[in-house]
C-alpha positions as CSV (number, residue, x, y, z in Angstrom):
1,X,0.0,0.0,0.0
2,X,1.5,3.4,-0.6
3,X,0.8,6.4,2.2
4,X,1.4,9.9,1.0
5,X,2.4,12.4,3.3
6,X,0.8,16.5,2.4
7,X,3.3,18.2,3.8
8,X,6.6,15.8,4.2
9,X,9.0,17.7,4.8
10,X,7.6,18.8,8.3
11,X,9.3,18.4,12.0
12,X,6.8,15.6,12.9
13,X,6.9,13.7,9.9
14,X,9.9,11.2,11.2
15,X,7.2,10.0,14.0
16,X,4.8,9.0,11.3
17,X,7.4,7.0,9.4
18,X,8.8,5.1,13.5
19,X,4.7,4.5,13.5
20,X,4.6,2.8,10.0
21,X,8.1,0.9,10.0
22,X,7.8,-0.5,13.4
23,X,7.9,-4.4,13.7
24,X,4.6,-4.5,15.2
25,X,3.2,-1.9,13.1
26,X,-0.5,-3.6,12.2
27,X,-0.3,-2.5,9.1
28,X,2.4,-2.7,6.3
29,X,3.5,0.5,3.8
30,X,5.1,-0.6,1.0
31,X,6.0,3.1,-0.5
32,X,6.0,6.0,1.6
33,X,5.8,9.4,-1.0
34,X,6.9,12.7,0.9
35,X,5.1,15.9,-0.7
36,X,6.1,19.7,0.6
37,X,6.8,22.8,-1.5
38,X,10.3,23.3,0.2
39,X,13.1,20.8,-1.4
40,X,15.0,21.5,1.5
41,X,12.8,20.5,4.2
42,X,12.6,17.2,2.1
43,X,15.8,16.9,1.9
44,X,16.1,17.2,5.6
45,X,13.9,14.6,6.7
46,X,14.8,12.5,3.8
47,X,18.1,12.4,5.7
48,X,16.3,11.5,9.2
49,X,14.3,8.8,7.4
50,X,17.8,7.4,6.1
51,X,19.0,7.3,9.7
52,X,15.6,5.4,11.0
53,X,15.2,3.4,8.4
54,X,19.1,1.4,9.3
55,X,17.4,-0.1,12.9
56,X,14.1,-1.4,10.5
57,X,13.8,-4.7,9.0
58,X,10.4,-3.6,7.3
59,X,11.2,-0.1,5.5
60,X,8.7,1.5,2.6
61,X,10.6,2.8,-0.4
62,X,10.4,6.5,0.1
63,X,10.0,9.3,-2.4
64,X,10.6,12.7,-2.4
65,X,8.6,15.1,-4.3
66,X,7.5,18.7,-5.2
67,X,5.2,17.4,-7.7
68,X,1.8,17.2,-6.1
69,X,0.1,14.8,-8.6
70,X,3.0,12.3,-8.9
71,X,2.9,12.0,-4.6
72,X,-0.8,11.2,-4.9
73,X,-0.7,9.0,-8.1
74,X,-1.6,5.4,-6.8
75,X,-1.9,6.3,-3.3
76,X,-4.3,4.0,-1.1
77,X,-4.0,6.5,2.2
78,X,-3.2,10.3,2.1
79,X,-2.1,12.1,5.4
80,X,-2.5,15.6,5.7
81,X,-0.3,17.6,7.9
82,X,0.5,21.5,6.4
83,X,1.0,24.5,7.6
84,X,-0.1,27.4,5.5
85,X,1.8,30.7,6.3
86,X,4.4,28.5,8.4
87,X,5.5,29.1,11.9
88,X,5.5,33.5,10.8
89,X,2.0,32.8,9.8
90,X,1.4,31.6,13.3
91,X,3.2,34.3,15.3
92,X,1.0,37.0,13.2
93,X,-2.5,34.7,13.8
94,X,-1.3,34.8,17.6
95,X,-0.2,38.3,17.9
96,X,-2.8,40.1,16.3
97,X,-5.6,38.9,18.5
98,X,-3.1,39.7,21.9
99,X,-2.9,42.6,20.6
100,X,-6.2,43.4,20.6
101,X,-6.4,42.1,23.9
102,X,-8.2,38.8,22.5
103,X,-6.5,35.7,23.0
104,X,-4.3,34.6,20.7
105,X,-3.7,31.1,19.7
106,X,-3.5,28.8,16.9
107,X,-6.4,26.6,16.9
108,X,-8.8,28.1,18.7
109,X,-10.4,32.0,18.8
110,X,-9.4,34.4,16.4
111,X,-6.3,32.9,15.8
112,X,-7.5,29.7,14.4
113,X,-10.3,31.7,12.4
114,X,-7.5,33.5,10.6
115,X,-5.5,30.2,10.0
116,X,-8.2,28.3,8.6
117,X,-9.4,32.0,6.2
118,X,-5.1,30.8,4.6
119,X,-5.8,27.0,5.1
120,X,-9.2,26.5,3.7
121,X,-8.5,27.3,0.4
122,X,-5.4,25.5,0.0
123,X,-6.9,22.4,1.5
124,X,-10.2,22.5,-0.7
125,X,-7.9,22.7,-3.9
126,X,-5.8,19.4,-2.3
127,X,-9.3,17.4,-2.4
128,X,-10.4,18.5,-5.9
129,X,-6.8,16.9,-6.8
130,X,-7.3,14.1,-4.6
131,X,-10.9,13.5,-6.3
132,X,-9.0,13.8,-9.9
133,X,-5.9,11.7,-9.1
134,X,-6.6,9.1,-6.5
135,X,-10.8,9.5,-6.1
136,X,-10.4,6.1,-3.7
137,X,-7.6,7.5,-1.3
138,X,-8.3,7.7,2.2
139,X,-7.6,11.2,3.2
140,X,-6.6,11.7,7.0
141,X,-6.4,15.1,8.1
142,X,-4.4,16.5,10.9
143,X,-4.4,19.9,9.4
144,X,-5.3,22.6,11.6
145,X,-7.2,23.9,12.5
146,X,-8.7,20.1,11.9
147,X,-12.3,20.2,12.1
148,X,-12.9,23.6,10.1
149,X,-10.3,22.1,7.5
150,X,-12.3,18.0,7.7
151,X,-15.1,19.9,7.3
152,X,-14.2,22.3,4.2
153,X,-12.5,18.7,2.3
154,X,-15.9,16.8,3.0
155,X,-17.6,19.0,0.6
156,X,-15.6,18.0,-1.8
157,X,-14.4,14.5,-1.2
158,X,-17.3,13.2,1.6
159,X,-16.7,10.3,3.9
160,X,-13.7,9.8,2.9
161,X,-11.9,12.4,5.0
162,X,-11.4,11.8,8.6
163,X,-10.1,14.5,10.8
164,X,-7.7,13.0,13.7
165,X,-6.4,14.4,17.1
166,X,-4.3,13.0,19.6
167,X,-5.5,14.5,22.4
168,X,-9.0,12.8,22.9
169,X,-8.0,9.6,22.8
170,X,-4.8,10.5,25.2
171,X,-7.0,11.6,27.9
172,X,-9.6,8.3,27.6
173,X,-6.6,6.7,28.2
174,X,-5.1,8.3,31.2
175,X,-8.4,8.2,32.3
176,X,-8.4,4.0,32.7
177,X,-5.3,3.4,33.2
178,X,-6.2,6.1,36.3
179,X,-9.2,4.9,37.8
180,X,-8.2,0.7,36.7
181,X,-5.2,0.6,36.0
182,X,-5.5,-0.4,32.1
183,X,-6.8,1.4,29.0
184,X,-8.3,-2.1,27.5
185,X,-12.2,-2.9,27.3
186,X,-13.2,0.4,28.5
187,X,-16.4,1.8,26.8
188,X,-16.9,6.1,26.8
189,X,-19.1,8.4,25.6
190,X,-17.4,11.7,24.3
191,X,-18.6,14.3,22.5
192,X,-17.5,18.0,21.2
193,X,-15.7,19.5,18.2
194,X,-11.8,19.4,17.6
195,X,-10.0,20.9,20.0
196,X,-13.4,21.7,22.1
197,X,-15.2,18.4,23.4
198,X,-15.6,16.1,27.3
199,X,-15.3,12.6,28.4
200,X,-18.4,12.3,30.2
201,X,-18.9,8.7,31.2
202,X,-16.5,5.4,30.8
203,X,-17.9,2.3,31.5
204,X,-16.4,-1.2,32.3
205,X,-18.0,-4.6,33.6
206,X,-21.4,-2.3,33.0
207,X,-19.7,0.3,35.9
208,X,-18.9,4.0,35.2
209,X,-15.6,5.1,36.3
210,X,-15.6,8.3,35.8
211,X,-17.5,9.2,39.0
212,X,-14.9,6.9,41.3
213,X,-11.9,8.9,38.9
214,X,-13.3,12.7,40.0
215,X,-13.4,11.3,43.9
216,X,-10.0,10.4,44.1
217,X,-7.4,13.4,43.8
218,X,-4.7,10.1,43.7
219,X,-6.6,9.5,40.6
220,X,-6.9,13.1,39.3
221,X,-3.3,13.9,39.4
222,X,-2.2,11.5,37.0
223,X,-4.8,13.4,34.6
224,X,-3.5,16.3,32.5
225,X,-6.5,17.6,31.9
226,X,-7.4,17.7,35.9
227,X,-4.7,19.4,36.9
228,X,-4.6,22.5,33.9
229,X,-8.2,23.2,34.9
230,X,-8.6,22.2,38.9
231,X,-9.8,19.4,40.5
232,X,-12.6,21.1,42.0
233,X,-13.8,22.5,38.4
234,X,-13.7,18.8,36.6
235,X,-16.0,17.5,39.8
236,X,-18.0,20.4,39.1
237,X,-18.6,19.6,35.6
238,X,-18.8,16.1,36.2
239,X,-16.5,15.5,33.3
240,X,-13.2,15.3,32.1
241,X,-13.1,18.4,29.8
242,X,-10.1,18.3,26.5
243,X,-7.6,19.9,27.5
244,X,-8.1,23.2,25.3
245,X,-11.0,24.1,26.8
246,X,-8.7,25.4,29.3
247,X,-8.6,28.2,26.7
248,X,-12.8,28.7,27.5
249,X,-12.8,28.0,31.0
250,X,-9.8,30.1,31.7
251,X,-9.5,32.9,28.9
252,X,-8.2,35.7,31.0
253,X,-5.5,33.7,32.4
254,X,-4.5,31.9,29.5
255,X,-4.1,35.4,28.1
256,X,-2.7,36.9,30.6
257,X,0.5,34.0,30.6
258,X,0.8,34.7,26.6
259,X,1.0,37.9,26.9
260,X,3.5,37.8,29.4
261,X,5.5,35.4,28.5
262,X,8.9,35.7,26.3
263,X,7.7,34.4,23.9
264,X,4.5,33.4,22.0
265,X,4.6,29.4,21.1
266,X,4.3,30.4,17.4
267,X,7.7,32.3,18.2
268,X,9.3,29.8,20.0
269,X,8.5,27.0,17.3
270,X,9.7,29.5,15.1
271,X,12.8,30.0,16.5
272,X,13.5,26.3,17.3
273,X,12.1,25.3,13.3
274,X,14.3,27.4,11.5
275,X,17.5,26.9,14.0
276,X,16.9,23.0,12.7
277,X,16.4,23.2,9.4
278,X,19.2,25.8,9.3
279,X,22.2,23.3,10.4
280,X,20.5,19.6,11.1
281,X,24.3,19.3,12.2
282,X,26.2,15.8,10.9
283,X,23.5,13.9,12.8
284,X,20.2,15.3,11.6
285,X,18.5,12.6,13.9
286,X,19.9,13.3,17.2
287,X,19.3,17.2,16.5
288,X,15.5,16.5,15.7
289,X,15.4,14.0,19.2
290,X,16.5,16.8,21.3
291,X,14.4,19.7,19.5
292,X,11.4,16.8,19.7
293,X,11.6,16.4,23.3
294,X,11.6,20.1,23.8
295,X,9.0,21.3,21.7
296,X,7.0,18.6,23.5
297,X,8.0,19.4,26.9
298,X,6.6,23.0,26.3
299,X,3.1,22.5,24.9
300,X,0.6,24.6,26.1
301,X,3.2,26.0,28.9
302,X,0.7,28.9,29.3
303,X,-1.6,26.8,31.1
304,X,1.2,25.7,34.1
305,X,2.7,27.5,36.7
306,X,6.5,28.6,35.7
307,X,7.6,25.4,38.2
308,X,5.7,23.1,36.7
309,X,6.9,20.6,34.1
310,X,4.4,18.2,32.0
311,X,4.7,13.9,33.3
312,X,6.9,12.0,31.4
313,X,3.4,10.1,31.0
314,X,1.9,13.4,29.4
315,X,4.8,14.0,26.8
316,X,5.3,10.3,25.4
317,X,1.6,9.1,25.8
318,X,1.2,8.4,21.9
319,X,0.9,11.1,19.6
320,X,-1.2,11.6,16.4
321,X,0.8,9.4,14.2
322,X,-0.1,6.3,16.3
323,X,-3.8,7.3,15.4
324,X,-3.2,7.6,11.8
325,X,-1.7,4.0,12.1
326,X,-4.7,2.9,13.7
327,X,-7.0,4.0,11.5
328,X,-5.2,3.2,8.4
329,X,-5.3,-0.5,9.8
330,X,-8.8,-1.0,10.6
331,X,-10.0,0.3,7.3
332,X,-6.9,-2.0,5.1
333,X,-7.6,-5.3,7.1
334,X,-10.7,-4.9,8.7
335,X,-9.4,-5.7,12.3
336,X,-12.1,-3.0,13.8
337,X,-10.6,-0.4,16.2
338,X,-12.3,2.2,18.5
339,X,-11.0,5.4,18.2
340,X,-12.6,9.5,18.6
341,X,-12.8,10.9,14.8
342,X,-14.0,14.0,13.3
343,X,-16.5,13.1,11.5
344,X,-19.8,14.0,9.8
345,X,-22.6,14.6,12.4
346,X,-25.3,12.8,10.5
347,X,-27.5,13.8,13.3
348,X,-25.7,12.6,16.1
349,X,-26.0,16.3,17.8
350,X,-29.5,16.6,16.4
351,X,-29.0,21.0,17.0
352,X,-25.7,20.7,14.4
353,X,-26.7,20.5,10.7
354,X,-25.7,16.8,9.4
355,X,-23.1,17.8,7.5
356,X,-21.2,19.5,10.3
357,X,-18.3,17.8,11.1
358,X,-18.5,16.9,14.9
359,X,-15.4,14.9,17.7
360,X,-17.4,11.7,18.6
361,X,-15.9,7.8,18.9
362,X,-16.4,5.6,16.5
363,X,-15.3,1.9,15.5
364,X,-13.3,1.9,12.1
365,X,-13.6,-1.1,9.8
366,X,-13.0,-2.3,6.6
367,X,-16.6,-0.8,5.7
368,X,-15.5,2.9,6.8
369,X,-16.0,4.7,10.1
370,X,-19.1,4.1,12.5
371,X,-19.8,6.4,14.9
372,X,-21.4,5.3,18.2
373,X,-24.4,6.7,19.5
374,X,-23.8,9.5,22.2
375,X,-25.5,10.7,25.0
376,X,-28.0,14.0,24.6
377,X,-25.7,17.0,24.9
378,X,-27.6,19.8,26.7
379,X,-26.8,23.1,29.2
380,X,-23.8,24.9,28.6
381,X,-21.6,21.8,26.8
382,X,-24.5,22.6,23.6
383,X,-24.1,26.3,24.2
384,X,-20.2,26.2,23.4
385,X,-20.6,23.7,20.8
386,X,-23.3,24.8,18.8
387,X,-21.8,28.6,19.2
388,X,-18.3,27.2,18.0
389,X,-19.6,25.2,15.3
390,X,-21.5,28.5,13.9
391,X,-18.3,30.6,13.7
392,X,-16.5,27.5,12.1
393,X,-18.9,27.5,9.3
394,X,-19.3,31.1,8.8
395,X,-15.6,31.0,8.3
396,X,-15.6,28.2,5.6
397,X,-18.4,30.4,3.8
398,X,-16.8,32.9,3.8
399,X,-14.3,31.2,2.3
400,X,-16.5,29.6,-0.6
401,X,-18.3,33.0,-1.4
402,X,-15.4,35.0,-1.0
403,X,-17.2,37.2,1.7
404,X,-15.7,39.9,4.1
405,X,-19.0,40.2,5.7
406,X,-19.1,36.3,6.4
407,X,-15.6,36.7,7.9
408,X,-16.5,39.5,9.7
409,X,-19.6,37.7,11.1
410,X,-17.4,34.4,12.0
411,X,-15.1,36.2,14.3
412,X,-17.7,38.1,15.7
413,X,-19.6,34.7,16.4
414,X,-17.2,33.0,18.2
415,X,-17.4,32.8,21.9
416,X,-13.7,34.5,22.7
417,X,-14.4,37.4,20.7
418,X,-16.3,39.5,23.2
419,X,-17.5,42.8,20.6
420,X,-18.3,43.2,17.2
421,X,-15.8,46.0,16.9
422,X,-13.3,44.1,17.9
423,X,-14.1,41.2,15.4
424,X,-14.0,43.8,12.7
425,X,-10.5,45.1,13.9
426,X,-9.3,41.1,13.7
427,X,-10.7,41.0,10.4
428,X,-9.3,44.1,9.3
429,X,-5.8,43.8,10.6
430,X,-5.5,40.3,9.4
431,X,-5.8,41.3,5.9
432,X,-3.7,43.5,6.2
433,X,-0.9,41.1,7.4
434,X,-1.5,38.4,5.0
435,X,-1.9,39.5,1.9
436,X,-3.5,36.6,0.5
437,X,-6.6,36.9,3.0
438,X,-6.7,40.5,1.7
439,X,-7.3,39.6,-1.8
440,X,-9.2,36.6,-1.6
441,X,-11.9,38.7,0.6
442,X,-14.5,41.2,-0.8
């Protein structure tokens, strides 16, 4: 089978390549095609690859291309993992909104309202080739910001585009191995959008955990999740929330830390990202472990006291590209696999339109993806969703139509943006910084 890789020369690519060359990988790659715009980031994690590849006994052949169409030619899975703008494209999407006094981050709020007005476009054009060049692909998307993006590529390509995130399925698992000491035959019902969605029961031997997990502060610690947000606020939800709803929960704080802080993350990744691509060094591998384990070791700093480090458990839990391996398994061999997956709604939040592209589990086959049926979502869980979701799809129309009004109305929509006149100054000053939202806006 042959996986191609939007986006291959980027940092995290050499984790996707471990995930599908491993011995017990449950599913075999035979070619492995590597597509970015930048020959040199290729280059550079060609070199990586080549470095991996000497402690595999099962290795893909693996291609390096600038030529979209020949990377998707013949390809059975394609994984989508791009970065429109690059890291300077996130500093601006961050610091724009900060300084408007509006937090400013890359997935979610303004910030990841401005990413998806550069990434939709892009990503809508990737399907149409996708439905000229390899209509039976797979298409897994980790693009951000992922659900706006799943969403935008369904329209084009339907059920064959999953959205995938790590961290839903990293803190259902945390969550077991908490309260019973194993992640295995555990059923859960969660529900949201990407980046914005709770575990709100788990259930095994016909018992739910989760109310013995939000007793225990043991328990609790060893939750990620739990200790970002407080003990006291998960029991008083009832529910494990994901852990960028921090970003809800706690928007004048999270702001607050970012604005005071060095450095934004887009300007640390920057920093770090073009110090590594600069001079890999004589052992490109070794440079990308240690710049791995520090980008890592930082995520979502803003939301920890200075003193506070993440668990070892929170920075080597899995990642993303285990989740692409899973999925790409169950649907090749049919060994099914329960997993969370943005996916169509399909009435599933009856108050979303079908089409909207909701976070939910589902069990993957060789017949496609099967979301579960989920608990009624009511009170203020539907309030953030449903208000989320409407700002998401303003966006994408805006998109479509080419609308400044639409884009005004999306910012001003979402829940972080607390005045119309500030959604207009977002709007306003983020055409002026990237050109290309400029023009594509009327």
């Amino acid at each position: 089978m042959k996986l191609t890789i939007i986006g291959g020369g980027g940092f995290r690519v050499p984790q996707v390549f471990e995930a599908v060359s491993a011995d017990h990988a449950p599913v075999r790659i035979d070619e492995l095609s590597l597509y970015d715009v930048s020959e040199s980031r290729l280059q550079t994690i060609g070199a990586i690859l080549t470095s991996l590849a000497r402690e595999k006994r099962h290795v893909p052949t693996i291609t390096l291309t600038t030529d979209l169409e020949e990377a998707l030619r013949g390809a059975d899975f394609v994984f989508s993992a791009v970065r429109i703008g690059g890291t300077r494209g996130r500093i601006l999407d961050e610091k724009t909104a900060l300084d408007l006094g509006v937090l400013g981050q890359e997935t979610v709020g303004p910030g990841g309202l401005a990413y998806a007005l550069r990434t939709v476009p892009f990503m809508t054009r990737l399907a149409e080739t996708i439905r000229d060049v390899a209509p039976d692909a797979w298409v897994i998307n980790f693009t951000n910001p992922a659900g706006i993006v799943t969403e935008a590529m369904q329209r084009v390509l339907g059920d064959r585009v999953v959205g995938i995130c790590d961290t839903p399925i990293g803190l259902i698992r945390r969550a077991a191995t908490a309260v019973s000491g194993t992640a295995d035959r555990v059923d859960f019902d969660y529900v949201g959008l990407n980046h914005l969605g709770w575990l709100r029961s788990m259930t095994a031997g016909g018992e739910d955990l989760l109310p013995r997990l939000l007793e225990s502060d043991q328990a609790l610690e060893g939750i990620e999740e739990a200790r970002l947000m407080g003990f006291d606020w998960v029991r008083a939800l009832g529910a494990l929330p994901n852990e960028y709803l921090y970003y809800y929960y706690f928007t004048r704080e999270a702001t607050e830390r970012i604005r005071s802080a060095p450095s934004t993350r887009g300007e640390f990744l920057d920093r770090q990202q073009a110090a590594f691509y600069a001079a890999p060094g004589d052992d490109p591998l070794a440079t990308w472990m240690n710049a791995r384990h520090e980008r890592e070791s930082s995520y979502m700093a803003e939301s920890r006291p200075a003193d506070e480090e993440r668990h070892e458990s929170d920075v080597d839990g899995g990642g993303y590209h285990e989740v692409a391996l899973d999925l790409m398994a169950a649907l090749a061999t049919g060994r099914s696999s329960t997993m969370i997956l943005n996916v169509r709604n399909n009435s599933l939040v009856p108050q979303l339109p079908d089409d909207a592209v909701v976070e939910v589990g589902c069990v993957v086959d060789a017949d496609g993806v099967h979301p579960w049926p989920i608990a009624p979502v009511s009170g203020e869980m539907l309030g953030l969703i449903t208000q989320v979701k409407s700002a998401e799809r303003l966006i994408i129309s805006a998109v479509h139509e080419e609308s400044r009004e639409q884009a005004w109305r999306a910012f001003a929509a979402h829940p972080l943006v607390d005045s119309v006149g500030v959604a207009r100054s977002l709007l306003d000053r983020y055409r002026e910084n990237f050109p290309e939202i400029g023009s594509l806006l009327r």
